[in-house]
PDB file of N, CA, C, O and CB in Angstrom:
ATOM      1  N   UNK A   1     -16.469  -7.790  13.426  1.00  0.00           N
ATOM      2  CA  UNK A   1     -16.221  -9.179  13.731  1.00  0.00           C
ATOM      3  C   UNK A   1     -16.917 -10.094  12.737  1.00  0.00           C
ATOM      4  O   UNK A   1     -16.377 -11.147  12.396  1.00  0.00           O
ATOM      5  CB  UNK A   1     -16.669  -9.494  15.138  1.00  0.00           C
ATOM      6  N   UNK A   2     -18.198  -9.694  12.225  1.00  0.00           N
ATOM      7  CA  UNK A   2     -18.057 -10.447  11.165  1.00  0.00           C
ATOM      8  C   UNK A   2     -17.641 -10.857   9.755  1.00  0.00           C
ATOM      9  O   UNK A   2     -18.071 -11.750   9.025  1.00  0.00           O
ATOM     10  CB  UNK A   2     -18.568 -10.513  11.177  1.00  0.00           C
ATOM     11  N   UNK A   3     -16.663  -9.933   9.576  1.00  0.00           N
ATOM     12  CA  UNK A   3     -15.629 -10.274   8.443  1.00  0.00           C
ATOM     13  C   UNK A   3     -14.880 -11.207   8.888  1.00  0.00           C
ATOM     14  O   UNK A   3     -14.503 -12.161   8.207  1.00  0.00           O
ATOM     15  CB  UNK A   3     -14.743  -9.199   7.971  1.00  0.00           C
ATOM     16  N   UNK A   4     -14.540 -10.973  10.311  1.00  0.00           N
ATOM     17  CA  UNK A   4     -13.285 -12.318  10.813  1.00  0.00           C
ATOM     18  C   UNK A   4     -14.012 -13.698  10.705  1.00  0.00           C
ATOM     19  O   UNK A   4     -13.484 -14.589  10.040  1.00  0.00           O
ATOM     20  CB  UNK A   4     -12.668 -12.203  12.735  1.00  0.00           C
ATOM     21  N   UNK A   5     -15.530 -13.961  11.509  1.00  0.00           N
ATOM     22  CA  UNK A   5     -15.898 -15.383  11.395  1.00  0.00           C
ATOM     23  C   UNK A   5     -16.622 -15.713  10.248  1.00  0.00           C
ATOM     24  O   UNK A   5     -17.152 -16.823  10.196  1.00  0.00           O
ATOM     25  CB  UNK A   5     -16.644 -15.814  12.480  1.00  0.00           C
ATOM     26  N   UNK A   6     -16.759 -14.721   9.074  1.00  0.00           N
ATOM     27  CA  UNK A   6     -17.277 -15.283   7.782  1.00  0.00           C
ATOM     28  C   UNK A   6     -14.964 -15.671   7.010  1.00  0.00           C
ATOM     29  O   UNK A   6     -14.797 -16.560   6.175  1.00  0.00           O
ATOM     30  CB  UNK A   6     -18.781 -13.417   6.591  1.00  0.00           C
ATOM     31  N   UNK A   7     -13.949 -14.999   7.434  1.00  0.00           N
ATOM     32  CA  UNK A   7     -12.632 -15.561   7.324  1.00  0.00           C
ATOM     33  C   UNK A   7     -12.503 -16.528   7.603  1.00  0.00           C
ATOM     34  O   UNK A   7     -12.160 -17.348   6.751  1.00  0.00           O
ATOM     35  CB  UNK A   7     -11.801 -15.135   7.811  1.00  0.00           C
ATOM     36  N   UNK A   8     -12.787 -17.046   9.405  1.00  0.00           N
ATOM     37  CA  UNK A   8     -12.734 -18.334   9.445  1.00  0.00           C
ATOM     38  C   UNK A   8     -13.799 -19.321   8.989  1.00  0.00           C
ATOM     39  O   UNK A   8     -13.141 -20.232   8.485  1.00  0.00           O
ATOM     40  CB  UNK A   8     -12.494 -18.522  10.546  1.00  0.00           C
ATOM     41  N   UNK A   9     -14.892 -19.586   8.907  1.00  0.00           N
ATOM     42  CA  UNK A   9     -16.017 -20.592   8.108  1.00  0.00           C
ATOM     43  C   UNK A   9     -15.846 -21.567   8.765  1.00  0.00           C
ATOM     44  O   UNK A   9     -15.426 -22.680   8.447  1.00  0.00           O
ATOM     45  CB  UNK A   9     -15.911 -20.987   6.559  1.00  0.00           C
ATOM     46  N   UNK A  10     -16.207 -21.117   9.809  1.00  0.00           N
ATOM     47  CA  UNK A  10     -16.373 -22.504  10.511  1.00  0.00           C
ATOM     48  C   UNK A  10     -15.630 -22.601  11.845  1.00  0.00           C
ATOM     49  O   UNK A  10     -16.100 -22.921  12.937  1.00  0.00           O
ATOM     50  CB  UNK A  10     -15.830 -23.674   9.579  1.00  0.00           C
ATOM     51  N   UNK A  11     -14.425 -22.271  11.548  1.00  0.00           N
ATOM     52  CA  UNK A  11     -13.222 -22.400  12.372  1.00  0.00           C
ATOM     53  C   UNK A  11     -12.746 -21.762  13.365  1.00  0.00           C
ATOM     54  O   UNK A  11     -12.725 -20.536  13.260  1.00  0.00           O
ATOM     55  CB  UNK A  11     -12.416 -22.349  11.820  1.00  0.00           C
ATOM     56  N   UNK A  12     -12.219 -22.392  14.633  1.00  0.00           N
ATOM     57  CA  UNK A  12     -12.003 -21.297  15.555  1.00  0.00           C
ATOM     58  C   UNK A  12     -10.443 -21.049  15.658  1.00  0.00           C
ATOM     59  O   UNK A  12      -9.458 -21.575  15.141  1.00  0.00           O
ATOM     60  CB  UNK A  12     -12.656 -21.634  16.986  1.00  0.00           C
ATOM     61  N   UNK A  13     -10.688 -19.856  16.693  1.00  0.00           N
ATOM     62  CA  UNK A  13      -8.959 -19.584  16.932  1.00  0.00           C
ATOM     63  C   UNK A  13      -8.829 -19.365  18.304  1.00  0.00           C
ATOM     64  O   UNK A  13      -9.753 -19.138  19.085  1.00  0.00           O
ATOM     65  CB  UNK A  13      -8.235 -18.184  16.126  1.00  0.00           C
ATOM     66  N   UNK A  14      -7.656 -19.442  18.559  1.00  0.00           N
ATOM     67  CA  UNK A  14      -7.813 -18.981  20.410  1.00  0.00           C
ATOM     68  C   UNK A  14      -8.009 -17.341  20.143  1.00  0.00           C
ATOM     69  O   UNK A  14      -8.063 -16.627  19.142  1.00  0.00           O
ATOM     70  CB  UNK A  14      -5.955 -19.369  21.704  1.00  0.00           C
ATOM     71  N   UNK A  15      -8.086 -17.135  21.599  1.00  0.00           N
ATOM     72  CA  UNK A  15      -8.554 -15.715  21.528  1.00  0.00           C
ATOM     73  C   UNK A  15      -8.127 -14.814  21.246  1.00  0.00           C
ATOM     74  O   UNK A  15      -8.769 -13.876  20.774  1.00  0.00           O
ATOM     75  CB  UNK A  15      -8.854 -15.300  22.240  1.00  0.00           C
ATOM     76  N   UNK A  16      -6.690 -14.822  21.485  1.00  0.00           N
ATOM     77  CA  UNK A  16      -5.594 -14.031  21.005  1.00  0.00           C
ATOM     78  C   UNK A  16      -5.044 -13.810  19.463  1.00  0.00           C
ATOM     79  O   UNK A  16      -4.653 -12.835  18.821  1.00  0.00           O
ATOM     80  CB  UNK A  16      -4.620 -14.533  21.678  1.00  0.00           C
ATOM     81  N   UNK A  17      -5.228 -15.306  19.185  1.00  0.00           N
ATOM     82  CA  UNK A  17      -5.080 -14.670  17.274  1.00  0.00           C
ATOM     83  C   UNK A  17      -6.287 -14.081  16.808  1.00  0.00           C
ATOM     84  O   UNK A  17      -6.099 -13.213  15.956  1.00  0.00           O
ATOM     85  CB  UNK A  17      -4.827 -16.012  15.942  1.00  0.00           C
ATOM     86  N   UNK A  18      -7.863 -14.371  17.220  1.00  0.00           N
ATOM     87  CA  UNK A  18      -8.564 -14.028  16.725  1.00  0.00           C
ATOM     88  C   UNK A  18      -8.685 -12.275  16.965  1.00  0.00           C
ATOM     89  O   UNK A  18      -9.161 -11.416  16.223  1.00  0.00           O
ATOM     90  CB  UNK A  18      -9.450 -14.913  17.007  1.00  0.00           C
ATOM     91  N   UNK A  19      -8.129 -12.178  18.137  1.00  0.00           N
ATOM     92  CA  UNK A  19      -7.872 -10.528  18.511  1.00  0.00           C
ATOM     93  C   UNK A  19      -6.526 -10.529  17.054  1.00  0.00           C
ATOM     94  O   UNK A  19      -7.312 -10.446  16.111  1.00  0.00           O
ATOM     95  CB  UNK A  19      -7.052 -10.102  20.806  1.00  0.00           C
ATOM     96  N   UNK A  20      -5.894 -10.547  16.757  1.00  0.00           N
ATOM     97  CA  UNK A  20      -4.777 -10.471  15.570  1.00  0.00           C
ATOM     98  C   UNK A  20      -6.008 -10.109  14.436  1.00  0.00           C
ATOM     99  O   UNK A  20      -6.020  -8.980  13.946  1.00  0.00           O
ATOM    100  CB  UNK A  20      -3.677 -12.213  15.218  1.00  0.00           C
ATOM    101  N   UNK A  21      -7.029 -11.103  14.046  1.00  0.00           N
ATOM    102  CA  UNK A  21      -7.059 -11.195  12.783  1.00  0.00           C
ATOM    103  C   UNK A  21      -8.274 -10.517  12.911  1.00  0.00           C
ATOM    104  O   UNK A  21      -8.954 -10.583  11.887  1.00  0.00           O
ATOM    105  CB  UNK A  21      -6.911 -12.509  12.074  1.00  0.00           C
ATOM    106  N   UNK A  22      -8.836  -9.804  13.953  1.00  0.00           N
ATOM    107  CA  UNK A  22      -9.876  -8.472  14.115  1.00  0.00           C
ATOM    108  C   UNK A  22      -9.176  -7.015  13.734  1.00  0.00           C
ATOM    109  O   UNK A  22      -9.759  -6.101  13.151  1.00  0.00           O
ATOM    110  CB  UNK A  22     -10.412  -8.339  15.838  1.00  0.00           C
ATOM    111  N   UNK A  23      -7.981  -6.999  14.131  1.00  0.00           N
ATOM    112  CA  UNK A  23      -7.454  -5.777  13.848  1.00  0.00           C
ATOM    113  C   UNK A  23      -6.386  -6.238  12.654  1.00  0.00           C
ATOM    114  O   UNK A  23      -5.721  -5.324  12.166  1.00  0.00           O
ATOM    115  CB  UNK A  23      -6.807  -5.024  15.235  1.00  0.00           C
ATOM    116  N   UNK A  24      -6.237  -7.172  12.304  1.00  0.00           N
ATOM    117  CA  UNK A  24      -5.862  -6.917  10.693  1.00  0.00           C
ATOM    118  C   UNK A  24      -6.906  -6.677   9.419  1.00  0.00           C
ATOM    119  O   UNK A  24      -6.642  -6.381   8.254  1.00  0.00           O
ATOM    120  CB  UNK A  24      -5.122  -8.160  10.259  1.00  0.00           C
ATOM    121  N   UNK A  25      -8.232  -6.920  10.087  1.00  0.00           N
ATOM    122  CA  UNK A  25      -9.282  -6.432   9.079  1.00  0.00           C
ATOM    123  C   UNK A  25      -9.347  -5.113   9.464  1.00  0.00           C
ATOM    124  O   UNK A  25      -9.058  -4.369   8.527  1.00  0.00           O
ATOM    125  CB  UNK A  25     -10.726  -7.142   9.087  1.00  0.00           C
ATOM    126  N   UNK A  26      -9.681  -4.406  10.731  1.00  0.00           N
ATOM    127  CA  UNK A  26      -9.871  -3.391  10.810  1.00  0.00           C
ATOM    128  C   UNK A  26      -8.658  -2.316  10.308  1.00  0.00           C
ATOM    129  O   UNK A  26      -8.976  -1.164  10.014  1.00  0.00           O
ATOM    130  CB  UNK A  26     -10.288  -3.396  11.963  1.00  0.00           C
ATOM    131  N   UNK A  27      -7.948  -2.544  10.268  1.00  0.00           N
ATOM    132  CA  UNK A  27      -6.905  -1.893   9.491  1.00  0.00           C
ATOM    133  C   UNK A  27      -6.964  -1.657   8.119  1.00  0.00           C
ATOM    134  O   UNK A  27      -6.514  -0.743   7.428  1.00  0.00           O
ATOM    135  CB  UNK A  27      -5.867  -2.512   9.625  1.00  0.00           C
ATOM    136  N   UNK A  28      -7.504  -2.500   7.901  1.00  0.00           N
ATOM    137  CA  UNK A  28      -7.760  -2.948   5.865  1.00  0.00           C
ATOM    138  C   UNK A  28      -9.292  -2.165   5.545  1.00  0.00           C
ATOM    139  O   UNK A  28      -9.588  -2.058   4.355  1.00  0.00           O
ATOM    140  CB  UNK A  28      -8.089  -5.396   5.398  1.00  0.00           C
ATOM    141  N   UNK A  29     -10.154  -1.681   6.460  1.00  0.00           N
ATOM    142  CA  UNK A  29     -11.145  -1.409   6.344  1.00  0.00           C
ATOM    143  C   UNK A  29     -10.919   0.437   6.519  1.00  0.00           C
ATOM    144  O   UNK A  29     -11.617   1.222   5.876  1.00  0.00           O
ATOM    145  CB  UNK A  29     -11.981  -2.338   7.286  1.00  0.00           C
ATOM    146  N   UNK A  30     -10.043   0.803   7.306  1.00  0.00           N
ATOM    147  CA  UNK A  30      -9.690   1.836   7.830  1.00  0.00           C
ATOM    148  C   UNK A  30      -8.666   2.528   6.773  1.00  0.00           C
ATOM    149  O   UNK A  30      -8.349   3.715   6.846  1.00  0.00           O
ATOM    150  CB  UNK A  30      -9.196   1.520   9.174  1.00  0.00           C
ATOM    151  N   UNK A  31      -8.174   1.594   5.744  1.00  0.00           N
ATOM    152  CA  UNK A  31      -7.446   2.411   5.027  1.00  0.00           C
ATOM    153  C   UNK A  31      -8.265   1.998   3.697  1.00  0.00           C
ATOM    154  O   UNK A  31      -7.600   1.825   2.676  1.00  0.00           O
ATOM    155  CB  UNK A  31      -5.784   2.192   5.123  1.00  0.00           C
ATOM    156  N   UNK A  32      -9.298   1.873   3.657  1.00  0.00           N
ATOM    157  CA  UNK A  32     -10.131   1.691   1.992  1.00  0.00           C
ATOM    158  C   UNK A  32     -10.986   0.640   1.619  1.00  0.00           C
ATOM    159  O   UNK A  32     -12.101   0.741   1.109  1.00  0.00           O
ATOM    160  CB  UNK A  32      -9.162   1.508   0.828  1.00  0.00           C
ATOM    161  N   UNK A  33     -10.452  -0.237   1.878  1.00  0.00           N
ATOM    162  CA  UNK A  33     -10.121  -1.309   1.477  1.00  0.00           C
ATOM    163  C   UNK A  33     -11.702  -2.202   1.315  1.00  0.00           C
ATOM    164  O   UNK A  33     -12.227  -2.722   2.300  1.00  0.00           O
ATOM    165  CB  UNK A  33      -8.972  -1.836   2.497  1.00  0.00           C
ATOM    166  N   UNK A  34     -12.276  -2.261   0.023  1.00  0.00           N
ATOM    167  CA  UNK A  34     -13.986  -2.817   0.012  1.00  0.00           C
ATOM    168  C   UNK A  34     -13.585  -4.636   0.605  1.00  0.00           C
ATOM    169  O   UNK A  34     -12.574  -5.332   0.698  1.00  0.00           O
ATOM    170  CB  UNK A  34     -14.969  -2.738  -2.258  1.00  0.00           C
ATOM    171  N   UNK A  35     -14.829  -4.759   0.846  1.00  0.00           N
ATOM    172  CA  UNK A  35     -14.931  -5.793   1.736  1.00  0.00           C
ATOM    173  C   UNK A  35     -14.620  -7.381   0.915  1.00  0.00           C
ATOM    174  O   UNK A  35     -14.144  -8.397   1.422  1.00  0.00           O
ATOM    175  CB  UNK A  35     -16.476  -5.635   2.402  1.00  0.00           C
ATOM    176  N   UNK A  36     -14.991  -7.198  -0.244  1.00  0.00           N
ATOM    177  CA  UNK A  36     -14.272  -8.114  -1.422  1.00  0.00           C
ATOM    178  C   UNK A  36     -12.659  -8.549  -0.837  1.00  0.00           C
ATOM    179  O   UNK A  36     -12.124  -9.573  -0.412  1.00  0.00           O
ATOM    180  CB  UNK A  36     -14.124  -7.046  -3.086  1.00  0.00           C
ATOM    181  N   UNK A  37     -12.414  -7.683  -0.993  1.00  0.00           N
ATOM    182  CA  UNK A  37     -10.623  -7.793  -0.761  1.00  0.00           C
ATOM    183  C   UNK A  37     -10.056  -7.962   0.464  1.00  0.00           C
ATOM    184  O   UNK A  37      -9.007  -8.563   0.693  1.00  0.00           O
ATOM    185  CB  UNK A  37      -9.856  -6.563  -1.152  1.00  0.00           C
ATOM    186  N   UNK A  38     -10.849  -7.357   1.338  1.00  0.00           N
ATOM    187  CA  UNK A  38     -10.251  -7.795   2.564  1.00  0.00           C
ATOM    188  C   UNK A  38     -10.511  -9.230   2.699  1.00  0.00           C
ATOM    189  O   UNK A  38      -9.453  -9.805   2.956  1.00  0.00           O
ATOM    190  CB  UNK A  38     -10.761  -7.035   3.755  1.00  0.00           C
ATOM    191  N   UNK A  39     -11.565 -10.079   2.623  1.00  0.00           N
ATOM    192  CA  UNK A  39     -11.634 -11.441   2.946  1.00  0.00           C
ATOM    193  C   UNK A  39     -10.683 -12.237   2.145  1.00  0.00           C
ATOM    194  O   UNK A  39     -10.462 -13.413   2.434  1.00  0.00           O
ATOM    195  CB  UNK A  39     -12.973 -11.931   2.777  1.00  0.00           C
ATOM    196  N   UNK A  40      -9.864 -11.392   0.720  1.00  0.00           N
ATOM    197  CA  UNK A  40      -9.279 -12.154  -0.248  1.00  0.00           C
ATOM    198  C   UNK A  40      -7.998 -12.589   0.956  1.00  0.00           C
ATOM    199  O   UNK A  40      -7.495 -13.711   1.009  1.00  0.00           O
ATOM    200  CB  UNK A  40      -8.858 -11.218  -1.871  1.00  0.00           C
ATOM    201  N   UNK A  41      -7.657 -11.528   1.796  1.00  0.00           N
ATOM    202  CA  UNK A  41      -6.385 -11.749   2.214  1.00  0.00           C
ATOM    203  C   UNK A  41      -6.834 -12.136   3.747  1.00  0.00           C
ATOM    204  O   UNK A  41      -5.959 -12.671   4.429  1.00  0.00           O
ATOM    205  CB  UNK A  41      -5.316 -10.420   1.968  1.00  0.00           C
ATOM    206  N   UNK A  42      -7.699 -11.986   4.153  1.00  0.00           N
ATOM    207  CA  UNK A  42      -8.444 -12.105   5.989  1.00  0.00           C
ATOM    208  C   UNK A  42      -8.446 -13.994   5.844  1.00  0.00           C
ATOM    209  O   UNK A  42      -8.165 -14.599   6.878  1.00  0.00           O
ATOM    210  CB  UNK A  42     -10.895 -11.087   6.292  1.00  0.00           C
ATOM    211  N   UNK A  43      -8.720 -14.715   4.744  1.00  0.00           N
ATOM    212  CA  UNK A  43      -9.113 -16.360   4.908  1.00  0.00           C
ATOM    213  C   UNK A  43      -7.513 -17.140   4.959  1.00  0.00           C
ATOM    214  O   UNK A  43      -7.235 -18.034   5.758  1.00  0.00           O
ATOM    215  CB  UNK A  43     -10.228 -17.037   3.261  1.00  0.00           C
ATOM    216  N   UNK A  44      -6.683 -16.652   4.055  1.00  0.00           N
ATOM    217  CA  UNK A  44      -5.218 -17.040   4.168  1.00  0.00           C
ATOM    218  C   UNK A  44      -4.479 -16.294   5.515  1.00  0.00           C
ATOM    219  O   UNK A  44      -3.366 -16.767   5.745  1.00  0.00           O
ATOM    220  CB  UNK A  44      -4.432 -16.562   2.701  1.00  0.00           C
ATOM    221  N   UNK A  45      -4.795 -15.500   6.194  1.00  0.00           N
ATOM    222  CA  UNK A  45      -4.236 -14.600   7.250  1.00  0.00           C
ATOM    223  C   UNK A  45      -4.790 -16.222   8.111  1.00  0.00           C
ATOM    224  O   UNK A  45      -4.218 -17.298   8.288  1.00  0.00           O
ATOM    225  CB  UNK A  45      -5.070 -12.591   7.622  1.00  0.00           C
ATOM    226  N   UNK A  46      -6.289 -15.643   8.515  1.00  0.00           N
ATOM    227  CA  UNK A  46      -6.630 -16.558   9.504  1.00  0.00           C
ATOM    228  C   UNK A  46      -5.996 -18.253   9.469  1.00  0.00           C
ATOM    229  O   UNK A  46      -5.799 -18.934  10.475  1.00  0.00           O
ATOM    230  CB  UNK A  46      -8.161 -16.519   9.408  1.00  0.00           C
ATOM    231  N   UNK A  47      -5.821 -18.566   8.431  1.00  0.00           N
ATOM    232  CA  UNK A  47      -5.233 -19.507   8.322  1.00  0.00           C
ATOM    233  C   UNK A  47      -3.541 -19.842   9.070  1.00  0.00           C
ATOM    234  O   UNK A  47      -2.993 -20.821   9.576  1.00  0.00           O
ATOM    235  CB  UNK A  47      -5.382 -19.497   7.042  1.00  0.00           C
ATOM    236  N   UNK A  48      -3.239 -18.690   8.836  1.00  0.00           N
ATOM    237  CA  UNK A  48      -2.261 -18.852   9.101  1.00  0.00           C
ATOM    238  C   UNK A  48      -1.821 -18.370  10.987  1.00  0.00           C
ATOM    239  O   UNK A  48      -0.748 -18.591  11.549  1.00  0.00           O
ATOM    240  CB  UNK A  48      -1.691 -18.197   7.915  1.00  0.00           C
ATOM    241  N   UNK A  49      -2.830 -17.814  11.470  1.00  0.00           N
ATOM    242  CA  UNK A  49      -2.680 -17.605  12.445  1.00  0.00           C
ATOM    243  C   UNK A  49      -3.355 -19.255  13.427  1.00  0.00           C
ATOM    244  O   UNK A  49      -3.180 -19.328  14.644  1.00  0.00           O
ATOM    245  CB  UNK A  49      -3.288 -16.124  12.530  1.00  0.00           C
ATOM    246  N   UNK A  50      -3.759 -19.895  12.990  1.00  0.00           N
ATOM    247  CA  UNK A  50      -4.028 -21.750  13.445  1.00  0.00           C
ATOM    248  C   UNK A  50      -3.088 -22.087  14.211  1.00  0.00           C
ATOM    249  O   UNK A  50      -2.029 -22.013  13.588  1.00  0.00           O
ATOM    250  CB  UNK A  50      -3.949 -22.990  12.219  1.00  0.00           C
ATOM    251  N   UNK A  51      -2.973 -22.349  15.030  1.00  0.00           N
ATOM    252  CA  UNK A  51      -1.699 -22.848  16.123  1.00  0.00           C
ATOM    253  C   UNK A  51      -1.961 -25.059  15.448  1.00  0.00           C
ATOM    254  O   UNK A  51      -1.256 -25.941  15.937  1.00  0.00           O
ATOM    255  CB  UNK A  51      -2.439 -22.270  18.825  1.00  0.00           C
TER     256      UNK A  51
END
């Protein structure tokens, strides 16, 4: 979880996207993926999950 709230910076989400954008890191972490890169794509994700 803290890859997701260093993604958002600041920002919240309801609970349900933030459950989304926990297991789209954990996925990215689970298949390799150094922690550099996952936030490259985890800050535009979270973004986009913003209602």
């Amino acid at each position: 979880m803290n890859l997701a709230d260093e993604a958002l910076s600041g920002r919240t989400l309801r609970r349900e996207s933030y459950a989304k954008l926990v297991a789209l890191i954990y996925d990215a972490i689970t298949n390799g993926l150094p922690e550099a890169q996952i936030l490259k794509f985890a800050v535009p994700a979270s973004k986009g999950l913003e209602d």
